[in-house]
C-alpha positions in Angstrom: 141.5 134.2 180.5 143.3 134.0 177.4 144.6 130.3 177.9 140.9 129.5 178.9 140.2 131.0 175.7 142.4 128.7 173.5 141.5 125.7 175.9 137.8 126.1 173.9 139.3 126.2 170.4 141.6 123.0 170.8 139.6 119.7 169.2 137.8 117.7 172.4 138.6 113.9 171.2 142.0 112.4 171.9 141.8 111.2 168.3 141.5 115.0 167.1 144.1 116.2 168.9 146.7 113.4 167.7 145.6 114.7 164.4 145.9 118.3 164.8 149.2 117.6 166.4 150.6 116.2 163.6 149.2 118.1 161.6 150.7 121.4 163.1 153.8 120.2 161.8 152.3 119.4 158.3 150.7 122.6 158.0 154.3 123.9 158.4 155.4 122.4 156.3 153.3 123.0 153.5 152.4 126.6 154.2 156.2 126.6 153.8 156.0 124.8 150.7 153.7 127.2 149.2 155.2 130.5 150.6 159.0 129.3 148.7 157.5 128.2 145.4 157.2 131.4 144.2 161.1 132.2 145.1 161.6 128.6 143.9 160.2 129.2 140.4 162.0 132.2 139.6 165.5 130.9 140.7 164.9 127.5 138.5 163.4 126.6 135.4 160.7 124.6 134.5 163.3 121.8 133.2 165.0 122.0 136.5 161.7 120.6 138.1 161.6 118.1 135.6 164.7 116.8 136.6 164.0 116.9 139.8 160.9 115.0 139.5 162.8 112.4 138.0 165.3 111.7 140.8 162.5 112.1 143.6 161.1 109.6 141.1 163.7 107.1 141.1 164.7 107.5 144.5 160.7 106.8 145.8 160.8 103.3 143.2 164.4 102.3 145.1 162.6 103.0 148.2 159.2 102.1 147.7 159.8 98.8 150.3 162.5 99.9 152.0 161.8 97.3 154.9 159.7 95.1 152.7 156.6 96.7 154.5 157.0 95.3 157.8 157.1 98.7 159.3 153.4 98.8 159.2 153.5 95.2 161.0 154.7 97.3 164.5 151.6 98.8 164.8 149.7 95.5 165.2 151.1 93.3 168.0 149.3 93.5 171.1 152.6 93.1 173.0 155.5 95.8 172.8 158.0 93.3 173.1 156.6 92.1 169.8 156.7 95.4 168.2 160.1 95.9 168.9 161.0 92.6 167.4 159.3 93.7 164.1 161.3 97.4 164.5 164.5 95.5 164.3 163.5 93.3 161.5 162.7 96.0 159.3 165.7 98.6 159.8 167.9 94.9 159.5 166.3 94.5 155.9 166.7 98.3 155.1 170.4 98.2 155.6 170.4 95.0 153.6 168.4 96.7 150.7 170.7 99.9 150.7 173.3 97.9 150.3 172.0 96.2 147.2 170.5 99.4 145.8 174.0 101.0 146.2 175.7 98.0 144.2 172.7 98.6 141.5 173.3 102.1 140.8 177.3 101.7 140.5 176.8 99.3 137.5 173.6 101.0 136.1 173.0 104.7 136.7 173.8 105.4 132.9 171.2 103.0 131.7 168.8 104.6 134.2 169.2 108.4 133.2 169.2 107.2 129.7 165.5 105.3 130.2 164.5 109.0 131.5 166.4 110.3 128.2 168.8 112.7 131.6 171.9 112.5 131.0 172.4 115.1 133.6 170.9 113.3 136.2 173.7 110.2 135.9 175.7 112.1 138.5 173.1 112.9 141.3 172.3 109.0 141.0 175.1 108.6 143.3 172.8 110.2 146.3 170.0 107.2 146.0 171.7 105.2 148.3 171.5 107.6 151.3 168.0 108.8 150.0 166.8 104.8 150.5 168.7 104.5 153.5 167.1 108.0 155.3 163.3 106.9 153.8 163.6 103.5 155.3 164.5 104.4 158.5 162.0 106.8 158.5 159.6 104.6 158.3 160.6 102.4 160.6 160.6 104.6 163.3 157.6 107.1 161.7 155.1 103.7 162.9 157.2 102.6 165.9 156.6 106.6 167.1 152.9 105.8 165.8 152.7 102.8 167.8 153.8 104.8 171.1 151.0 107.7 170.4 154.4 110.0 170.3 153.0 112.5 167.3 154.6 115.6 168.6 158.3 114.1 168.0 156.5 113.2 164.4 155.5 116.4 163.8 159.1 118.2 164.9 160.5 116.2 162.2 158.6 117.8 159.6 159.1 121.2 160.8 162.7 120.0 160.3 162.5 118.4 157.1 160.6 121.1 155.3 162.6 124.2 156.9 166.0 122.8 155.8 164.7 121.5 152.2 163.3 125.3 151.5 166.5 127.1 153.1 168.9 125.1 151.4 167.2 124.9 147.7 166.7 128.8 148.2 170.2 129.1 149.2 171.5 127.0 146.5 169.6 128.4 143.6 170.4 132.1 145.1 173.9 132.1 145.7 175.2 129.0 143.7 174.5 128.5 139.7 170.4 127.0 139.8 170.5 123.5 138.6 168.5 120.4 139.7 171.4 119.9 141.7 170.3 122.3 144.4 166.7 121.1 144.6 168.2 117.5 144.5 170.9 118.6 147.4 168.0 120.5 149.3 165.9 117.7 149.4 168.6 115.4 151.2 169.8 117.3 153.9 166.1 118.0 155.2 165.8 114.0 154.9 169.0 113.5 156.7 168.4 116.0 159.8 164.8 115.1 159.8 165.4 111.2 160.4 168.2 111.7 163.0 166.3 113.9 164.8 163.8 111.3 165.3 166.3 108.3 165.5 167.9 110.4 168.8 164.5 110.9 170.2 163.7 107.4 170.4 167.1 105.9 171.3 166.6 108.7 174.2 162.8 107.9 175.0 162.5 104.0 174.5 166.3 103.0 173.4 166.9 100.6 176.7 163.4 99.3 175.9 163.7 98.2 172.2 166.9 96.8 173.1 166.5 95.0 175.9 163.6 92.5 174.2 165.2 92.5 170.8 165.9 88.5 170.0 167.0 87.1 167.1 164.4 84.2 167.8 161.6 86.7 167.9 163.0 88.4 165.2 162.3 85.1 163.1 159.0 84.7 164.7 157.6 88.3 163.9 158.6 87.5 160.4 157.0 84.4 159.8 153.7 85.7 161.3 153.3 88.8 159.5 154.7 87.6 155.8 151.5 88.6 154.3 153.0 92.5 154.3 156.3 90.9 152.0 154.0 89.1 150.0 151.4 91.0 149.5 151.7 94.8 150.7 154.8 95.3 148.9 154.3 94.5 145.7 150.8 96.7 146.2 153.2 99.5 147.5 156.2 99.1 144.5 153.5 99.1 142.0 151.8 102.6 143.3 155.2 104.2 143.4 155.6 102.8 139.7 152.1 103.9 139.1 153.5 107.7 140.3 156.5 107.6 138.4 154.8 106.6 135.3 154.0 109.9 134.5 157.1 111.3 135.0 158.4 108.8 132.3 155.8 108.6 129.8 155.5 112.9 129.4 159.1 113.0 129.4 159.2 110.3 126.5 156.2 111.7 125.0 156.6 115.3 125.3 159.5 117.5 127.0 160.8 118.0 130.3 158.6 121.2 130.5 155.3 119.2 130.4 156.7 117.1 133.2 157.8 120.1 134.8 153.9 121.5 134.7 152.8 118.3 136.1 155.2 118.5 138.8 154.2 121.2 140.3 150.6 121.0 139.2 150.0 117.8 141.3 152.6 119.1 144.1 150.1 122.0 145.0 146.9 120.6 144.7 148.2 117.2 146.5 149.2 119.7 149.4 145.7 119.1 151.4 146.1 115.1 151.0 149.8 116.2 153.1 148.3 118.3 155.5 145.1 116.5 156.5 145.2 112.9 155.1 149.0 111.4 156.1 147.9 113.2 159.8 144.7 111.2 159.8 146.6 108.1 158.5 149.1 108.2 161.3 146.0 108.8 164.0 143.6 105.8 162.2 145.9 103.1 161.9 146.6 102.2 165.5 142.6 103.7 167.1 141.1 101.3 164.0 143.4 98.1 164.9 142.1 98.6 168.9 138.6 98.9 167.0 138.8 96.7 165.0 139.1 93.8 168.3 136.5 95.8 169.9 134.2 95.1 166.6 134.5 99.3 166.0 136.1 99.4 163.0 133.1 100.6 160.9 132.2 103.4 163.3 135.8 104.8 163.3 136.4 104.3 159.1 133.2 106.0 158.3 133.3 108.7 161.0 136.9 109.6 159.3 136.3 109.4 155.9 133.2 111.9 156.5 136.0 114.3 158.0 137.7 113.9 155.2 135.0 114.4 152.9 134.2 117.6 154.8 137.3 119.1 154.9 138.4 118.5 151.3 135.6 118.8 149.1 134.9 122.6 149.5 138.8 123.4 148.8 139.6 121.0 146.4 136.2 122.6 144.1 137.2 126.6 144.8 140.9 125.3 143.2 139.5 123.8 140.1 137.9 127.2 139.5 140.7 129.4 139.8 143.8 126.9 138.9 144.9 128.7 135.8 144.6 132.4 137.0 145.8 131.3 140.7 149.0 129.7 139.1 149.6 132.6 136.5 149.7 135.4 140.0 151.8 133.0 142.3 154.0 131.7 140.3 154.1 133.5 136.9 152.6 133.6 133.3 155.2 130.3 132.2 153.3 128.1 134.7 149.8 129.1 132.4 149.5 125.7 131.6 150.1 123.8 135.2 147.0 125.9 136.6 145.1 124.0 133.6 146.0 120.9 134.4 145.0 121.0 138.0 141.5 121.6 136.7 141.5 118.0 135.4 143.3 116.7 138.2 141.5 117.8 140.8 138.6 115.0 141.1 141.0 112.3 141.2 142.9 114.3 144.0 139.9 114.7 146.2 139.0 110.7 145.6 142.6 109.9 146.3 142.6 112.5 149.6 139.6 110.9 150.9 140.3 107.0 150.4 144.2 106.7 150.8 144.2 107.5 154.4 142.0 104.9 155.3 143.9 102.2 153.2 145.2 100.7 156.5 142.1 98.7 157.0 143.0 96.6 154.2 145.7 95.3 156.6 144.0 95.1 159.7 141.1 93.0 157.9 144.2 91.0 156.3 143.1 91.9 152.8 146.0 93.1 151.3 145.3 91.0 148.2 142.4 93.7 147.8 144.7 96.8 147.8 147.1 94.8 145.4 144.6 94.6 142.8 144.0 98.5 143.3 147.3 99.1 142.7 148.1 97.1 139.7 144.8 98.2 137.8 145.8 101.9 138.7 149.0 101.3 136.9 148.2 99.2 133.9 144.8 102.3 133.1 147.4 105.1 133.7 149.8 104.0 131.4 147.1 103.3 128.4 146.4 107.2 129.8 149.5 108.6 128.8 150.4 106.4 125.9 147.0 107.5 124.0 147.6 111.2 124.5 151.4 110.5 123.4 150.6 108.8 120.5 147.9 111.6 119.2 150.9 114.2 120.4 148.8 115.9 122.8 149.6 116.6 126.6 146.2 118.0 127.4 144.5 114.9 126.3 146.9 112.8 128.6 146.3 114.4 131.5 142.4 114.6 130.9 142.1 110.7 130.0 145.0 109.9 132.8 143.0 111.8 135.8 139.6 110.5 134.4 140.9 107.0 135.0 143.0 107.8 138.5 139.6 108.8 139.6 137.1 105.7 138.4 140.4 103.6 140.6 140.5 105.6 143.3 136.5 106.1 143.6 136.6 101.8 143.5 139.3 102.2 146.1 136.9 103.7 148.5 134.1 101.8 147.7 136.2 98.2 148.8 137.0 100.2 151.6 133.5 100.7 152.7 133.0 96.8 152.2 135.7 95.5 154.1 135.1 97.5 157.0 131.2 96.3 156.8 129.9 100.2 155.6 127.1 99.6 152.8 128.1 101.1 149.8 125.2 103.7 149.9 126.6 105.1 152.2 130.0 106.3 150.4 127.6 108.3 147.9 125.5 109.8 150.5 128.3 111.3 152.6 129.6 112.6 149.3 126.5 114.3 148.3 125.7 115.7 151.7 129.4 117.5 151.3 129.2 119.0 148.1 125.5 120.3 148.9 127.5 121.9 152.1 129.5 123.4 149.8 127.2 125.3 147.3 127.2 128.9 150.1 131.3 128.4 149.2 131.5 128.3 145.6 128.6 129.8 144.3 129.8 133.2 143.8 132.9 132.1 142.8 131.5 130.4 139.7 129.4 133.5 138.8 132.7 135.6 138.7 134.3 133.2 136.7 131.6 133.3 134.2 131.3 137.0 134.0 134.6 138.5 134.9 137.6 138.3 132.6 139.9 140.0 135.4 142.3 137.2 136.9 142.5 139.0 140.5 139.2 139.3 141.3 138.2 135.8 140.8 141.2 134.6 143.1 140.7 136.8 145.2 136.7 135.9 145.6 137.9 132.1 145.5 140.9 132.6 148.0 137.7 134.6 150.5 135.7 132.2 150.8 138.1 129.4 151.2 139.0 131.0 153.8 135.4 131.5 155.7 135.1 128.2 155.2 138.5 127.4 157.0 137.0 129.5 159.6 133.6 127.6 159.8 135.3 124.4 159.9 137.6 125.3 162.7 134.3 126.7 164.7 132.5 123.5 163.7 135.0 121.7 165.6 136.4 123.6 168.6 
């Protein structure tokens, strides 16, 4: 009776349950996430964070291509044998690159903790080797795993990665002296269980396979035909981790390590739903839209998912610019004021960038990638104006207002290219937008009102963090 009973709530659609599957490992991880903040902010300062930001920072630019992109090529080959081919190539070029990036940080980590004005990060630099060498393979075997439909091994890893990253920072922070050094330290060993966790799972699972058709022939083949991810989805990729480290560099030059600090974990909470929901859907739409897309589908699949998006995340995303600022000052104390305030500016180019981004793979099944490069680069060059005109008027409130104000005029063109290339009319975009925020008016009325009249902190999150909830609920009725 019971398992009848849970039979009814689970999602019909094999593409829905791929999603929820990974995402069951998500949600760990992020309800995790949330849960240890509090302990995390009270064992280590704000310029702990910053510093921290920095290496995660530095570490994503080292690794922003790990395998030049051709990971995302094993998705596309009809053929395994292919697919296998294009594995091999890319785990061959990320032991090449960690190699180079090791040799790069012996003769310049100085220079590079001084460009961040850090001297104390100079001797975690040391750790971006093995943090480049655990992200590439990663992602190598993150989209063979993809390939193979195999999401539960995908989602063990994060239960993995997350559990030992909160454990050990805790631990580190508790019982050692809190420096970045423990967030830092924390952050690797999750990487490093996480990845050969999955690396045994598939040498187990497919091992004989992938190395039985492996061919340094096919190797050279794979490579020639997919060069347009080198050429063109790499640069794209490089230049949107540039684009997030910016900044990380440009408030710390600016300002302090303590604005950087609020922006760390400003964006880090309110980018949790774009974890959850959007890098679950990402990993479920890449390989259903490629079969789609020879089937001529690929419309009905990218619009059907980007109205789930819009459903999920619009609701949530306006319920926490509401009650940021008093939500922050209760979770994680009074210092962190000023981090709930900047989430209230952040928040629309969140929700543009949680609805778009996962559906960025049709650039490269359409072979556009030149379209996604643009994206990228003019997302760069408008968030650094951003952040050098509130530097140069001294003021870290207007940098953040004109730097999310332009993150989401990019990100809103982002979907609407989308849209086009997948042959949705532009209308369209808008119309599944406004249906979802006129969904969302029972939600978020009330909490408005209390925000307006009440000058008590608790009952306004309390209202806000009620009806998020109900509408949690409703959502998970809407789709059992």
């Amino acid at each position: 009776m019971v398992k009848n009973r849970l039979q009814l709530l689970l999602p019909k659609s094999t593409f829905m349950k791929n999603v929820a599957t990974l995402m069951s490992g998500t949600v760990f991880a992020q309800v995790l996430i949330i849960l240890v903040s509090p302990i995390l902010t009270r064992l280590y300062s704000p310029e702990d964070f910053g510093v921290y930001a920095i290496y995660i920072s530095v570490a994503g630019v080292f690794a922003a291509v790990p395998c030049l992109c051709y990971e995302f090529a094993i998705v596309l080959p009809e053929k395994d044998e292919d697919a296998a081919n294009v594995l091999g190539l890319a785990i061959l070029i990320c032991l090449g690159m960690c190699c180079l990036i090791a040799l790069c940080i012996y003769f310049f980590r100085e220079q590079i903790a001084d460009l961040f004005k850090s001297p104390e990060l100079t001797e975690w630099l040391w750790f971006i080797p093995l943090s480049f060498l655990l992200i590439g393979l990663f992602q190598a075997f993150n989209y063979w795993s993809t390939r193979r439909k195999q999401f539960k091994r995908l989602a063990v890893r994060q239960v993995i990665n997350s559990t030992l990253t909160a454990f050990t920072q805790m631990g580190l922070g508790k019982f050692l002296s809190p420096t970045p050094g423990g967030l830092i330290a924390g952050a690797i060993v999750g990487q490093f269980f996480a990845t050969s966790k999955l690396a045994w799972q598939i040498a187990k699972d497919e091992g004989k396979e992938i190395i039985n058709t492996l061919d340094i022939n096919k190797i050279k083949e794979v490579a020639v035909k997919y060069r347009n991810f080198p050429l063109f989805t790499s640069p794209s990729f490089l230049l949107s981790v540039v684009s997030n480290l910016i900044p990380t560099i440009l408030l710390g030059y600016f300002f302090s390590m303590t604005v950087v600090g609020f922006f760390s974990l400003g964006y880090r909470v309110l980018s949790a739903p774009l974890t959850v929901i959007g890098s679950s859907l990402t990993q479920v739409f890449f390989p259903q839209a490629t079969e789609a897309n020879r089937e001529n589908e690929l419309a009905r699949i990218t619009l059907k998912s980007f109205e789930q998006l819009v459903n999920v995340g619009m609701t949530p995303f306006i319920l926490i610019t509401i009650v940021a600022p008093q939500l922050f000052v209760i979770v994680f104390g009074s210092e962190w004021l000023v981090a709930g305030e900047y989430v209230r500016w952040m928040s629309v180019w969140v929700f543009l960038h949680f609805v778009t981004t996962p559906l960025q793979p049709v650039y490269m099944i359409v072979e556009k990638q030149r379209g996604y490069l643009f994206i990228t680069g003019g997302l760069l060059i408008v968030r650094i104006l951003a952040l050098v005109i509130g530097g140069l008027y001294n003021n870290a409130y207007l940098a953040i207002k004109i730097f999310s104000i332009a993150g989401a005029v990019i990100f809103l063109s982002n979907g609407l290219i989308i849209m086009n290339l997948a042959g949705i009319k532009i209308i369209v975009f808008f119309i599944v937008i406004s249906r979802a925020l006129y969904r969302s008016i029972p939600f978020i009325l009330l909490p408005i009102i209390v925000l307006a009249v009440s000058s008590t902190p608790m009952i306004l999150v309390i209202t806000a963090v009620s009806f998020g909830i109900i509408f949690l609920i409703k959502m998970a009725i809407n789709s059992a």
